[in-house]
NUGU-615388 format. One record per residue: x, y, z of N, C-alpha, C in turn. Coordinates in nm, 3 decimals. Atoms other than C-alpha are relative to their C-alpha. Example, Ala and Ser with C-alpha at 12.3 -4.5 7.8 and 13.67 -1.06 7.14 Angstrom:
REM residues 2
     n_x     n_y     n_z    ca_x    ca_y    ca_z     c_x     c_y     c_z
   0.089  -0.119   0.000   1.230  -0.450   0.780   0.090   0.120   0.000
  -0.082  -0.119  -0.006   1.367  -0.106   0.714  -0.077   0.109   0.073
This chain:
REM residues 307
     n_x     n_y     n_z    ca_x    ca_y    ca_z     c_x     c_y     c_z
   0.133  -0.052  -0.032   1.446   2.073  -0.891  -0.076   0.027  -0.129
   0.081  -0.002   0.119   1.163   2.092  -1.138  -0.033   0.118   0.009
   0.086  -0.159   0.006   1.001   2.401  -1.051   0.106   0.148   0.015
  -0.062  -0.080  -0.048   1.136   2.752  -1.021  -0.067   0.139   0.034
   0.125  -0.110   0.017   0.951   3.134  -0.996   0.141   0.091  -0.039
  -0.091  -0.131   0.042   1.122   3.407  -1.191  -0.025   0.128   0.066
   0.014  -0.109  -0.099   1.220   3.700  -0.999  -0.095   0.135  -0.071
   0.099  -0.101   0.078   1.061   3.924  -1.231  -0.093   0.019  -0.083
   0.157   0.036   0.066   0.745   3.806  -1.393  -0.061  -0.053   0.133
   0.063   0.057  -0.139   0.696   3.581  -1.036  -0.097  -0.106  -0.054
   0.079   0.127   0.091   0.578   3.297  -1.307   0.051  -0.082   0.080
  -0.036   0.129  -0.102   0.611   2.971  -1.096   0.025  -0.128  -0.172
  -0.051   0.051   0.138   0.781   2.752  -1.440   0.062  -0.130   0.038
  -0.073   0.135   0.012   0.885   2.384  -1.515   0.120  -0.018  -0.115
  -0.096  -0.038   0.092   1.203   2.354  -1.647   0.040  -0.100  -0.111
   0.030   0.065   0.184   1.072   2.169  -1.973  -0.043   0.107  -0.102
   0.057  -0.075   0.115   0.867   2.422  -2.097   0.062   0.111  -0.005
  -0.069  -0.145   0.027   1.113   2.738  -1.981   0.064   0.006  -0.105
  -0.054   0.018   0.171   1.288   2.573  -2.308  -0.033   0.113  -0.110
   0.105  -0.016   0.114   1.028   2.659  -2.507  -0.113   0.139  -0.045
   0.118  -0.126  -0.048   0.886   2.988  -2.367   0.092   0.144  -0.071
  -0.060  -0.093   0.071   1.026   3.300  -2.583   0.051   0.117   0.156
  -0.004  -0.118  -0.089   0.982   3.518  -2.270   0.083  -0.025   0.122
  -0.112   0.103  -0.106   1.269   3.288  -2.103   0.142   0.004  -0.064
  -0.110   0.039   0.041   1.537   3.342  -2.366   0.100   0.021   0.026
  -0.194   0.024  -0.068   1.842   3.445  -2.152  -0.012  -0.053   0.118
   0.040   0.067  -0.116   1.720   3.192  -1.901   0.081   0.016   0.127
  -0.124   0.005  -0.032   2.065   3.170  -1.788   0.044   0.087   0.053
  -0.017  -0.111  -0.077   2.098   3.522  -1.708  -0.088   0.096   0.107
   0.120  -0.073  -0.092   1.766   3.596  -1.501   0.066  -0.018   0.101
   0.043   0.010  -0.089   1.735   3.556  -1.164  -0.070  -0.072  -0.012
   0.109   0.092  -0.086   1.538   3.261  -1.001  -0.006  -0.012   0.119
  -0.020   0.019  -0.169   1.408   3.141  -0.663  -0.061  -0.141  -0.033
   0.049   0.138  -0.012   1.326   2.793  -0.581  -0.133   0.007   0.082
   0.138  -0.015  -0.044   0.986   2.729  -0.525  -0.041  -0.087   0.145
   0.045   0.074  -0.176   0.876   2.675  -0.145   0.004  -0.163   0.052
   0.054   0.183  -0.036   0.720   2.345  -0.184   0.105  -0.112  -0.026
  -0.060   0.132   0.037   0.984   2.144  -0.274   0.159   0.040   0.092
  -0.095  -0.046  -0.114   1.212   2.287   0.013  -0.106  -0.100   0.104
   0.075   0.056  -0.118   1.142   2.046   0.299   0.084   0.065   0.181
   0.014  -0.089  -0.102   1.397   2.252   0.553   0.064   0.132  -0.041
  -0.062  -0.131   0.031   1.554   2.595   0.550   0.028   0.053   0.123
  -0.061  -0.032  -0.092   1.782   2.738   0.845  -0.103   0.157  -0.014
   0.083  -0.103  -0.007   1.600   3.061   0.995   0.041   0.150  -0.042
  -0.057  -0.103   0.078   1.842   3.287   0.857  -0.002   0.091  -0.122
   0.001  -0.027   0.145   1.741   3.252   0.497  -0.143  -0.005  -0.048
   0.154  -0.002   0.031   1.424   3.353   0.343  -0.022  -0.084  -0.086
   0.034   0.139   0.049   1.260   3.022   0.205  -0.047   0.067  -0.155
   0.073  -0.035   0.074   1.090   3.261  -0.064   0.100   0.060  -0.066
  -0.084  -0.071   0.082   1.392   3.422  -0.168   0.151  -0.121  -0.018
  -0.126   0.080   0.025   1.638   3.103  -0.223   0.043  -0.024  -0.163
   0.002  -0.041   0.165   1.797   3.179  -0.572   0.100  -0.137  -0.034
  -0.047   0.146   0.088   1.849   2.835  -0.794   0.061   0.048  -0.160
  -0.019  -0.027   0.105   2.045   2.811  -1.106  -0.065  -0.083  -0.112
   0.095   0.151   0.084   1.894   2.623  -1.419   0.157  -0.065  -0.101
  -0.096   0.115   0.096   2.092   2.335  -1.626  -0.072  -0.047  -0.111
   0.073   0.027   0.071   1.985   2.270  -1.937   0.003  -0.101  -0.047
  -0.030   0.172   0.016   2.073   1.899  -1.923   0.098  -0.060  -0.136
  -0.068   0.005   0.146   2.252   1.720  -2.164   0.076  -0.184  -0.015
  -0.004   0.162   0.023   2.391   1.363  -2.273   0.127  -0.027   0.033
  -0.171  -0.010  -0.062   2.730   1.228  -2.109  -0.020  -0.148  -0.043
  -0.034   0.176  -0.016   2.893   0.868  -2.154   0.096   0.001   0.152
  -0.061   0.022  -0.106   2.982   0.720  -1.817   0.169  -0.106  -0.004
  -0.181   0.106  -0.026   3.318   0.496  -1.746  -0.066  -0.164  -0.090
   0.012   0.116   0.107   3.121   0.172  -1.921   0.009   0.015  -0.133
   0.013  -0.079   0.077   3.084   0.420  -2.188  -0.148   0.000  -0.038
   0.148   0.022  -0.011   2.684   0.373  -2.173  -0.021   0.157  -0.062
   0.053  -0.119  -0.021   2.532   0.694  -2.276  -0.102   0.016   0.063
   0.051  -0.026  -0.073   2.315   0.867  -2.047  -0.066   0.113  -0.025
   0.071  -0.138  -0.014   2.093   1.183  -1.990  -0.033   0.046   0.132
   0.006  -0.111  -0.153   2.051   1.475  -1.741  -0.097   0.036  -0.092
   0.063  -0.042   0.050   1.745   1.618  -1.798  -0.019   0.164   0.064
  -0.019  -0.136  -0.028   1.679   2.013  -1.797  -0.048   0.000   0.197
   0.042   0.012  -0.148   1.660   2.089  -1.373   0.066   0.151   0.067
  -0.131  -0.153  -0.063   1.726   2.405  -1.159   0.047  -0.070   0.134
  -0.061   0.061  -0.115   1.944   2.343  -0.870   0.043   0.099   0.082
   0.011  -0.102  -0.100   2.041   2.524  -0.552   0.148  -0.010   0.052
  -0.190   0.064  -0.036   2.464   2.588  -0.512   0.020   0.030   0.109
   0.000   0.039  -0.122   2.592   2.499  -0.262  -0.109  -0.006   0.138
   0.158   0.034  -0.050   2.267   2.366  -0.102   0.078  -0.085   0.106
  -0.094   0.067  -0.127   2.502   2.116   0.150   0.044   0.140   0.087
  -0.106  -0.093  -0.076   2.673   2.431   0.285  -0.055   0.105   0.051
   0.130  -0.085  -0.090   2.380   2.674   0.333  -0.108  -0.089   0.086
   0.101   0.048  -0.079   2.185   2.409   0.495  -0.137  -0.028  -0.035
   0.164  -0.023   0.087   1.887   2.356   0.255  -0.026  -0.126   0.006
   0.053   0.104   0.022   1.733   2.047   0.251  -0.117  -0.006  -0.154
   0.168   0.008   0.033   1.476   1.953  -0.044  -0.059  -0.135   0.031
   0.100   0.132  -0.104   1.211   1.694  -0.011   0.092  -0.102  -0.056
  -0.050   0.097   0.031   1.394   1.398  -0.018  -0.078  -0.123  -0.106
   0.014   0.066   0.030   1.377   1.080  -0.248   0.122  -0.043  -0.062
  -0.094   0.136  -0.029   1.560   0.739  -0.323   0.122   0.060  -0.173
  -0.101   0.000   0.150   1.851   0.774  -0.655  -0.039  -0.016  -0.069
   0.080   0.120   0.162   1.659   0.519  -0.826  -0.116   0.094  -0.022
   0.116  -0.096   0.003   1.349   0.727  -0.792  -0.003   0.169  -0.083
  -0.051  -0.092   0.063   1.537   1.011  -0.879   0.042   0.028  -0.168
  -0.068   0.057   0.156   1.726   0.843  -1.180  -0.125  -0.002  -0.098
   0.066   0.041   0.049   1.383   0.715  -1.309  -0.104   0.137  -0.046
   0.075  -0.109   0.014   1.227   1.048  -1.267   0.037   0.135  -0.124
  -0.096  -0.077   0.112   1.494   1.230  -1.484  -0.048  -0.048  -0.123
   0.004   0.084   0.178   1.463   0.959  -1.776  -0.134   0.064  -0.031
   0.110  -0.056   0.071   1.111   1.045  -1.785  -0.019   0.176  -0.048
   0.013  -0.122   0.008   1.149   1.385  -1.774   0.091   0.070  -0.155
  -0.093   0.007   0.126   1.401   1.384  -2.032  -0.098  -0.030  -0.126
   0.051   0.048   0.163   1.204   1.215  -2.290  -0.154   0.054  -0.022
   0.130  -0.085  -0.002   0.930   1.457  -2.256   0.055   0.102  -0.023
  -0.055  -0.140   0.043   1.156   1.759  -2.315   0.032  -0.051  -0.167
  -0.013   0.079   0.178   1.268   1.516  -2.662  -0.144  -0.024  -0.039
   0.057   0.037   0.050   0.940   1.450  -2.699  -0.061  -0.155  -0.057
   0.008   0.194   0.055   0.969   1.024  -2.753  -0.014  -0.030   0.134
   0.030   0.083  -0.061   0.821   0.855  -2.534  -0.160  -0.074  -0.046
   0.038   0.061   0.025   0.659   0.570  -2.584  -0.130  -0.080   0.067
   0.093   0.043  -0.103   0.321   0.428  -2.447  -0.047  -0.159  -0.119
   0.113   0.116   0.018   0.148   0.057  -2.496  -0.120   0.003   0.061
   0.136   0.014  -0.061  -0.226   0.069  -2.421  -0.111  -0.092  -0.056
   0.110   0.097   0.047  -0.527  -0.195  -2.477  -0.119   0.103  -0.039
   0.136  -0.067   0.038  -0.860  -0.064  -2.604  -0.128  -0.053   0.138
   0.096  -0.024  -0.059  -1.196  -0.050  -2.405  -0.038  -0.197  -0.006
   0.055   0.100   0.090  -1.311  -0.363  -2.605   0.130  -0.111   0.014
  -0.103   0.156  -0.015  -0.979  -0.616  -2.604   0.048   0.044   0.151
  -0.081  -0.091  -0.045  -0.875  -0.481  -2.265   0.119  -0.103   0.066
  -0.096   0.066  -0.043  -0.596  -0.765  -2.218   0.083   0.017  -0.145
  -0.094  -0.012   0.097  -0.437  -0.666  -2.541   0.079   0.104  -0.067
  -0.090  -0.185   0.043  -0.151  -0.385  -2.592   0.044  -0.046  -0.088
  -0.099  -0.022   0.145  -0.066  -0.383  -2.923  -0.032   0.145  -0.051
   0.008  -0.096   0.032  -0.205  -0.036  -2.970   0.165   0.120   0.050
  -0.093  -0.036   0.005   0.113   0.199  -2.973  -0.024   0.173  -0.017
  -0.038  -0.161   0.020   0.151   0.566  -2.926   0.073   0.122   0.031
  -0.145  -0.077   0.003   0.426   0.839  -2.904  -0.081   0.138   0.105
  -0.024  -0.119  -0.048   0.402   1.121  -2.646  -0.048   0.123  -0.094
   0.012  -0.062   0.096   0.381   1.355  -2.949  -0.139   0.030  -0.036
   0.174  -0.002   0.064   0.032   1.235  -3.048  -0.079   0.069   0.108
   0.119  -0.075  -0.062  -0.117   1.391  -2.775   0.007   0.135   0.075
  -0.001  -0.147  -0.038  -0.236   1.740  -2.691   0.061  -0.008   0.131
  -0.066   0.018  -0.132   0.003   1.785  -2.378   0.031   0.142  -0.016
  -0.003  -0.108  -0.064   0.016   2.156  -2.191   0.122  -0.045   0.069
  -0.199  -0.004  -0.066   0.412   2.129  -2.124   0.044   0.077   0.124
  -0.041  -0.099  -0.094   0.385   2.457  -1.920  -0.084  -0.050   0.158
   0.105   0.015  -0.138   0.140   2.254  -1.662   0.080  -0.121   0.064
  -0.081   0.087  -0.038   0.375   1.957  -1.646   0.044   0.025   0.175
  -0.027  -0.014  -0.119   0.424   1.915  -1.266   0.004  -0.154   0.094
   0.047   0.172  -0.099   0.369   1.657  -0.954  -0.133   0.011   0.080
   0.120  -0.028  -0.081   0.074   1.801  -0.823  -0.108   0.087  -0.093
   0.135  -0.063   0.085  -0.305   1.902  -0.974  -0.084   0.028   0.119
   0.080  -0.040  -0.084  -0.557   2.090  -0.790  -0.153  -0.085  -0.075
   0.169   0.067   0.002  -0.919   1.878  -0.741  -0.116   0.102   0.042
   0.087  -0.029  -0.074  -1.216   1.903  -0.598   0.051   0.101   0.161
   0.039  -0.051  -0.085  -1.284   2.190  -0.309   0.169   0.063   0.012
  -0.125  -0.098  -0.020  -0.897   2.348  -0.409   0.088  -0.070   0.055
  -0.096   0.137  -0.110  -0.736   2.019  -0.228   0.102  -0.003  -0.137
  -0.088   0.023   0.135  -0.442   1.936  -0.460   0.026  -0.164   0.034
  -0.037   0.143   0.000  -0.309   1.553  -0.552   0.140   0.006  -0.102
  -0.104   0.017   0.020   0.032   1.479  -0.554   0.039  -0.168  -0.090
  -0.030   0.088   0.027   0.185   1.239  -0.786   0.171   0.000  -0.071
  -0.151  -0.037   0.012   0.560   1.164  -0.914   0.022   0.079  -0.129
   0.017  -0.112   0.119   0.478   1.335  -1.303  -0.149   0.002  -0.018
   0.181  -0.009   0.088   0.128   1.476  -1.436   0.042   0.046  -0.078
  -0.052  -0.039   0.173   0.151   1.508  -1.773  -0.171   0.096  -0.060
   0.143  -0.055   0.062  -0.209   1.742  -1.877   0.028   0.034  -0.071
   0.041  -0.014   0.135  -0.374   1.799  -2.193  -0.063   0.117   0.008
   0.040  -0.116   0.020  -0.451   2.133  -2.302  -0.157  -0.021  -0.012
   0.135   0.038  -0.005  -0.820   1.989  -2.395  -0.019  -0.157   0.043
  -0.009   0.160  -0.041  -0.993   1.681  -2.232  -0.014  -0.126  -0.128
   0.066   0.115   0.109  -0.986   1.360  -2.445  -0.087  -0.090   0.040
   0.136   0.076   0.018  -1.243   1.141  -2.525   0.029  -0.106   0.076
  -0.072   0.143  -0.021  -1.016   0.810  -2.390   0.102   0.030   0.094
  -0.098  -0.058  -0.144  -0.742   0.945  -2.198  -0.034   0.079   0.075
   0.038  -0.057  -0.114  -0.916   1.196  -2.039   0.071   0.122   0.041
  -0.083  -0.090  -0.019  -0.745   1.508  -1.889   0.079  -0.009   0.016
  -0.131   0.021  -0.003  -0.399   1.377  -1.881   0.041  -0.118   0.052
  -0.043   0.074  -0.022  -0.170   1.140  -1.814   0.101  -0.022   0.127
  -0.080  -0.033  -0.144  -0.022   1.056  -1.434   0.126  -0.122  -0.018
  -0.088   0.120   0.012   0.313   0.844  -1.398   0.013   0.014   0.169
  -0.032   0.029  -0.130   0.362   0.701  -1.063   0.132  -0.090   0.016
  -0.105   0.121  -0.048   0.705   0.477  -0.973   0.050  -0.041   0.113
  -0.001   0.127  -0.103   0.729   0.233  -0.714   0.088  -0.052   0.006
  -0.099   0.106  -0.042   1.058   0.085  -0.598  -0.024  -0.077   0.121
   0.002   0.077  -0.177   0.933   0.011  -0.261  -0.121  -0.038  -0.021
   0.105   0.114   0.011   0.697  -0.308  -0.201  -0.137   0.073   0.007
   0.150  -0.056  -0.044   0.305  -0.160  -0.234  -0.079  -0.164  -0.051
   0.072   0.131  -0.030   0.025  -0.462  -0.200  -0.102   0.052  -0.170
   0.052  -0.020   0.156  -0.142  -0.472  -0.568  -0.171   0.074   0.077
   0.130  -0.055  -0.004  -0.500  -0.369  -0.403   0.011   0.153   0.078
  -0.117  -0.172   0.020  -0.270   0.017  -0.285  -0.014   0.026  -0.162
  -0.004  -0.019   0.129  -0.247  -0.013  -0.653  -0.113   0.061  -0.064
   0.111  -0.039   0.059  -0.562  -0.056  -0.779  -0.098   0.113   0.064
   0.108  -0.150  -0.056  -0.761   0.198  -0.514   0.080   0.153  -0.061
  -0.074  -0.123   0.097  -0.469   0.501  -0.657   0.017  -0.034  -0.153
  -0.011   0.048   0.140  -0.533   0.356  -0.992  -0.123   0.098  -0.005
   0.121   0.002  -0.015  -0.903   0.413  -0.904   0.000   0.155   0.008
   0.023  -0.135  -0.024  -0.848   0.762  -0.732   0.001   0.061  -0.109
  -0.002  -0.081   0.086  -0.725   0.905  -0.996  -0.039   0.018  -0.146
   0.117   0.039   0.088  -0.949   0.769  -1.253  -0.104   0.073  -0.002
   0.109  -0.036  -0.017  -1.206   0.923  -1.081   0.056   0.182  -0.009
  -0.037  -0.182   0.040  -1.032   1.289  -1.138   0.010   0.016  -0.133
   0.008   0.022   0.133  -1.012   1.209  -1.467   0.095   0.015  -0.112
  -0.205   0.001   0.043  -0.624   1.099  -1.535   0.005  -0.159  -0.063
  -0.040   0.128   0.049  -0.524   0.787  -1.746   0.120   0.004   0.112
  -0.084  -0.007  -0.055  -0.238   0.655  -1.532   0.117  -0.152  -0.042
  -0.079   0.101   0.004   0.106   0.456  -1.582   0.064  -0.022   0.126
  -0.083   0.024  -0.118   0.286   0.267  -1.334   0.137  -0.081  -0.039
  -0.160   0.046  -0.001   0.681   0.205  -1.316   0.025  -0.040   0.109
  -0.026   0.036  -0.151   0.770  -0.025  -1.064   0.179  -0.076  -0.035
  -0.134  -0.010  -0.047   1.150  -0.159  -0.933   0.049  -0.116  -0.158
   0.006   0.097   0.110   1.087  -0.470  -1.221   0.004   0.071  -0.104
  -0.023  -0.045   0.101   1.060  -0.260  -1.505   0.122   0.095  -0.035
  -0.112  -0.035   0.003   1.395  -0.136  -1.517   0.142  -0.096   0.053
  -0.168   0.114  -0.009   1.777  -0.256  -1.539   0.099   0.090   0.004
  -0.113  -0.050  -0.006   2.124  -0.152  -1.532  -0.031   0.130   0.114
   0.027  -0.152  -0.102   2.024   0.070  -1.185   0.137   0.043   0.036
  -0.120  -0.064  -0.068   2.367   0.253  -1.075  -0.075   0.123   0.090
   0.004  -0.126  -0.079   2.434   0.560  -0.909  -0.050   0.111  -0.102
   0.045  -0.146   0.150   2.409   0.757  -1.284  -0.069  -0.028  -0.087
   0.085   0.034   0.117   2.207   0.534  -1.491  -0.110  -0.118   0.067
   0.105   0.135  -0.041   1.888   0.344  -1.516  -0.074   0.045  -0.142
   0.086   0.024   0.103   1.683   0.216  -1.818  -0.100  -0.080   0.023
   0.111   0.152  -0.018   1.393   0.013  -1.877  -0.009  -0.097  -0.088
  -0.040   0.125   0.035   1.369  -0.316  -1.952  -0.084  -0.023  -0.178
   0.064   0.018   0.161   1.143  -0.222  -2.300  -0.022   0.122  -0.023
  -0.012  -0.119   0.105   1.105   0.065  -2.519  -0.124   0.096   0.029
   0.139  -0.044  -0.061   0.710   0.116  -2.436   0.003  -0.024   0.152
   0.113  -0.020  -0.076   0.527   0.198  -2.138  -0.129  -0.061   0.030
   0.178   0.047   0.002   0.209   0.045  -2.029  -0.067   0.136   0.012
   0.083  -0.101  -0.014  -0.047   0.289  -2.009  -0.176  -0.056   0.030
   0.139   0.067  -0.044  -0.364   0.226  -1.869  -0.159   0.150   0.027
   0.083  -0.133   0.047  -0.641   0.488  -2.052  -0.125  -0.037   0.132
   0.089  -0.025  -0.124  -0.885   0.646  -1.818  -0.132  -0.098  -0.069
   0.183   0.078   0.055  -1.227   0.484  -2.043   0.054  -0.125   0.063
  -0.008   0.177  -0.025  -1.098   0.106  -1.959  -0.044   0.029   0.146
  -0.017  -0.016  -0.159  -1.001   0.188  -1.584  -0.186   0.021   0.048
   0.176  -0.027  -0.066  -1.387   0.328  -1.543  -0.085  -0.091  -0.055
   0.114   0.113   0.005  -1.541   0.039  -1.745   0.079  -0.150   0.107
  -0.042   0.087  -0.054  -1.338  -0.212  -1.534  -0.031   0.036   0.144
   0.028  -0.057  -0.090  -1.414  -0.058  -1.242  -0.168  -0.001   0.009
   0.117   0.058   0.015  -1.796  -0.029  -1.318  -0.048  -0.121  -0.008
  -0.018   0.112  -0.008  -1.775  -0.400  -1.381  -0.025  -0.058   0.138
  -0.009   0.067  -0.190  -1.653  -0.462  -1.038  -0.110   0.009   0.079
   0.104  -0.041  -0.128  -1.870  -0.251  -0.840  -0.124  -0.050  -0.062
   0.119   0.077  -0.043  -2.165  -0.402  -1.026   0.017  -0.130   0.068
   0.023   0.206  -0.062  -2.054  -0.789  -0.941   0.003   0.062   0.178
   0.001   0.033  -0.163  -1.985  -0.617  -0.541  -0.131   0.015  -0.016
   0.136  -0.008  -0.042  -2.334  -0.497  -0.565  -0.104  -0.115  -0.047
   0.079   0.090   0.020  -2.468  -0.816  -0.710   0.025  -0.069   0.099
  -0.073   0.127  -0.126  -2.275  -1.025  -0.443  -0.079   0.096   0.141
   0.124  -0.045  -0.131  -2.449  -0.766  -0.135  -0.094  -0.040  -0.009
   0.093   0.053   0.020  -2.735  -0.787  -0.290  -0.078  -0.185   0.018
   0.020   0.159   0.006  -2.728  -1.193  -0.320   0.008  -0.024   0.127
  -0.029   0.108  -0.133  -2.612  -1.251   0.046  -0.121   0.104   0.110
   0.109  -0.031  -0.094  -2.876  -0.974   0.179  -0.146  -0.093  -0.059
   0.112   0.040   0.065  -3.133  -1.166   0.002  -0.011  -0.146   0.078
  -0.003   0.157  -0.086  -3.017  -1.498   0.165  -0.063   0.044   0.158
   0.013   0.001  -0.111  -3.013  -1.317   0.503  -0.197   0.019   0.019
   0.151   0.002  -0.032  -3.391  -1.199   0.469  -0.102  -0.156  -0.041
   0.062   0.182   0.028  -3.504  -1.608   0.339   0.026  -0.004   0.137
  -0.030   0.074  -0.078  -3.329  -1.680   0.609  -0.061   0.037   0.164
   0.082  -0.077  -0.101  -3.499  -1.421   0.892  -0.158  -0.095  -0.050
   0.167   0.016   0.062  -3.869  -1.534   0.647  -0.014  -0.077   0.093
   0.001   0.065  -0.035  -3.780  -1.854   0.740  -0.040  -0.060   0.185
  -0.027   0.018  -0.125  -3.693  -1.838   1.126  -0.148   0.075   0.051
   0.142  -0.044  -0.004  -4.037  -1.595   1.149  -0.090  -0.068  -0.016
   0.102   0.090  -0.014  -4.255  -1.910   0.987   0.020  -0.104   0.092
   0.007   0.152  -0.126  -4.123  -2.181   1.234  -0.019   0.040   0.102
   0.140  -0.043  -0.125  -4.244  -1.926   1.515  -0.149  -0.009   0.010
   0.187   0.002  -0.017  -4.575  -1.855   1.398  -0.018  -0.207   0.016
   0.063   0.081   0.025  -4.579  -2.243   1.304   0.034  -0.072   0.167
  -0.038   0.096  -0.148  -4.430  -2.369   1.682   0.072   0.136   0.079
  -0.020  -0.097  -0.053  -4.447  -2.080   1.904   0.133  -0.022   0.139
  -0.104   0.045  -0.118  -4.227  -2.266   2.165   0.132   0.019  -0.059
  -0.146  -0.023   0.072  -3.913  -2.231   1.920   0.105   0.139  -0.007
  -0.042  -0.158   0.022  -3.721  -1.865   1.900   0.065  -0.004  -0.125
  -0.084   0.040   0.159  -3.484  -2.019   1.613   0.160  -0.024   0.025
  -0.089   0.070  -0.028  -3.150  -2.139   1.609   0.101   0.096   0.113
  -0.101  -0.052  -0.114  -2.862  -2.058   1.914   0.050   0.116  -0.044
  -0.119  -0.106   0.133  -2.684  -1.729   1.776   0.162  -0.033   0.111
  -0.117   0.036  -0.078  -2.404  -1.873   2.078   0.122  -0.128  -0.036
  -0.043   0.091   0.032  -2.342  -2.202   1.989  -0.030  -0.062  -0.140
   0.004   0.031   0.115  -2.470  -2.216   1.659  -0.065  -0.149  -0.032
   0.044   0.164   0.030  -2.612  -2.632   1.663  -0.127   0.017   0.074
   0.110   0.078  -0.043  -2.861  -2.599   1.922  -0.165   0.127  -0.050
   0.110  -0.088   0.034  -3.250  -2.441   1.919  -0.071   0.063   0.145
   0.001   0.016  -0.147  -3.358  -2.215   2.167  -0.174  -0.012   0.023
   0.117   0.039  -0.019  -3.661  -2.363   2.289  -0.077   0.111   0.125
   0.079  -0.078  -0.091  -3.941  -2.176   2.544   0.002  -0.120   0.145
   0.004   0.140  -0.137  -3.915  -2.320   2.878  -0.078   0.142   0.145
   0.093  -0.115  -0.147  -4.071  -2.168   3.252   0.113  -0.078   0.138
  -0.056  -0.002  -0.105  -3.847  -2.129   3.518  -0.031   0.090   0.151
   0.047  -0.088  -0.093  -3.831  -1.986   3.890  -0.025   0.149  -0.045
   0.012  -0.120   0.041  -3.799  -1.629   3.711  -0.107   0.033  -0.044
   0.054  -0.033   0.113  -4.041  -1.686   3.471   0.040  -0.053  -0.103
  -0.044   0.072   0.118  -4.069  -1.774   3.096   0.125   0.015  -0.085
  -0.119  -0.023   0.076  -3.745  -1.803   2.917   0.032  -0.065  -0.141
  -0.045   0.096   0.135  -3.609  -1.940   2.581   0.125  -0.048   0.056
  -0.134   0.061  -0.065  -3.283  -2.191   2.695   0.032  -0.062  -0.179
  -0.110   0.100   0.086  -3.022  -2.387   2.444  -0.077  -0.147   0.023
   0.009   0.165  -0.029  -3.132  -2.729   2.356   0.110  -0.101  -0.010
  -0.138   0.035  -0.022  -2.787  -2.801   2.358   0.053   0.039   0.197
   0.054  -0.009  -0.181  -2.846  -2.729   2.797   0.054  -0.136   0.016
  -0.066  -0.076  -0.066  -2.594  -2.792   2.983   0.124   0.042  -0.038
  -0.139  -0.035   0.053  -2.296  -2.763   2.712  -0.010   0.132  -0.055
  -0.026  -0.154   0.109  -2.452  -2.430   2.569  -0.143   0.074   0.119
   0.079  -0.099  -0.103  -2.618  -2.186   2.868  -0.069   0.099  -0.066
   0.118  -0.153   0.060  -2.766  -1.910   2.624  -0.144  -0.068   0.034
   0.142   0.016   0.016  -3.068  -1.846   2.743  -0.082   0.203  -0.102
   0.006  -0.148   0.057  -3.286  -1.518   2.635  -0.154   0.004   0.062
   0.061  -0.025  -0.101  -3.552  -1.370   2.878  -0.149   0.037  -0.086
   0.133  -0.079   0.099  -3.933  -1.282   2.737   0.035   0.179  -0.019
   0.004  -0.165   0.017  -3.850  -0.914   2.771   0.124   0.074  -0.021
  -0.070  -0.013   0.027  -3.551  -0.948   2.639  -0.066   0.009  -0.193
């Protein structure tokens, strides 16, 4: 579990920055409770608000290939099978992938590739976790928006001040399960528009998945800074609004049009909207005057004067 609330401050804490926090230093010997939200059930016996987690302060193991590995700092809930606790569920891999990152944000190395504004198909720009103002103690999966709503994502990484290019922080999302690339780009988009650079880890960028380990397949990160995302995005929505624009422009020629071959041949109405080939001409029947299909008797639209 990432989160925890100390029983006696009632600070709600991520257990990266309790590292780092002076007013945490016998971590080990407080009291904690596990924080609500990340309880998905709890038997009615046990108060959800008072479920006391221990913390681990992670650490580096070699498995049976002899691979080395990392646990990253996490509080956990003992014997959580045996009291009946559920938390919110997710997949190993998801899990696994979520650790690594979390890990190399308590070290500090992690690695990002990002393009500029100006080349934006070219990552050779390179930058370390380190370089940027990052608020450790805000580190979470969820940011409060607009109207107090919050937005959940798998890490938010925020910046103590906003930047000029990245923007108020950095979101990681990872994807093992199939999403359609235009899912992508609209939560690319959302959270662009809150004003988050965002990376995405999907099932391809990683190898050696087990039960205890998973890496990725390169050293960097893509990263995809909030300025590009909003000039690529502005881009778009001008070409949709040139492309509305262009095909409402056809449709009113094309109304001008059907308006001068009335005035010029009042007997005409303008082409079938049924069958599409024929024209509906003015004709006088037992009813009265009607417009019929000149395509009559393979295309019956007619359309009444007072229609």
């Amino acid at each position: 579990m990432f989160w925890a609330i100390n029983s006696e401050t009632k600070e709600r804490i991520n257990s990266i920055s309790v590292l780092e926090n002076p007013s945490y230093e016998l971590i080990e010997e407080q009291k904690w409770y596990a924080d609500p939200d990340e309880i998905s059930f709890c038997p009615k016996n046990i108060n959800v608000d008072e479920i006391e987690v221990k913390f681990r302060k992670g650490s580096n193991r070699v498995n049976f290939f002899g691979t080395e590995y990392v646990i990253a700092p996490h509080f956990f809930i003992h014997n959580k099978e045996k009291l009946g606790i559920n938390i919110i569920p997710e997949s190993k891999e998801h899990r696994l992938a979520k650790n690594w990152i979390f890990n190399r944000l308590k070290n500090k190395d992690l690695m990002f590739i990002y393009s500029s504004v100006k080349k934006p198909k070219d990552y050779s720009n390179k930058l370390n976790i380190i370089d940027l103002n990052i608020d450790y103690s805000l580190i979470g999966i969820e940011v409060t928006v607009k109207n107090n709503k919050t937005q959940r994502a798998d890490i938010i990484i925020p910046f103590k001040k906003r930047d000029s290019f990245f923007g108020n922080g950095v979101v990681i999302e990872i994807q093992f399960s199939k999403q359609y690339p235009s899912t992508t780009a609209k939560r690319t988009i959302d959270w662009a528009i809150k004003g988050y650079s965002i990376v995405w880890l999907f099932k391809d960028d990683f190898n050696n998945i087990n039960s205890s380990l998973i890496e990725l397949n390169k050293k960097e990160i893509i990263l995809n800074p909030l300025s590009k995302i909003i000039k690529e995005w502005n881009e778009e929505s001008l070409y949709d609004l040139r492309n509305i624009f262009q095909n409402f422009s056809r449709k009113i020629d094309e109304k001008e049009k059907i308006l001068l071959e009335r005035i010029e041949n009042p007997n005409v109405l303008g082409k079938c909207p049924k069958c599409g080939y024929g024209t509906l001409i003015k004709r006088k029947g037992p009813y009265g005057i009607f417009y019929g299909c000149s395509y009559y008797p393979k295309c019956r639209h007619v359309v009444k004067m007072n229609d």
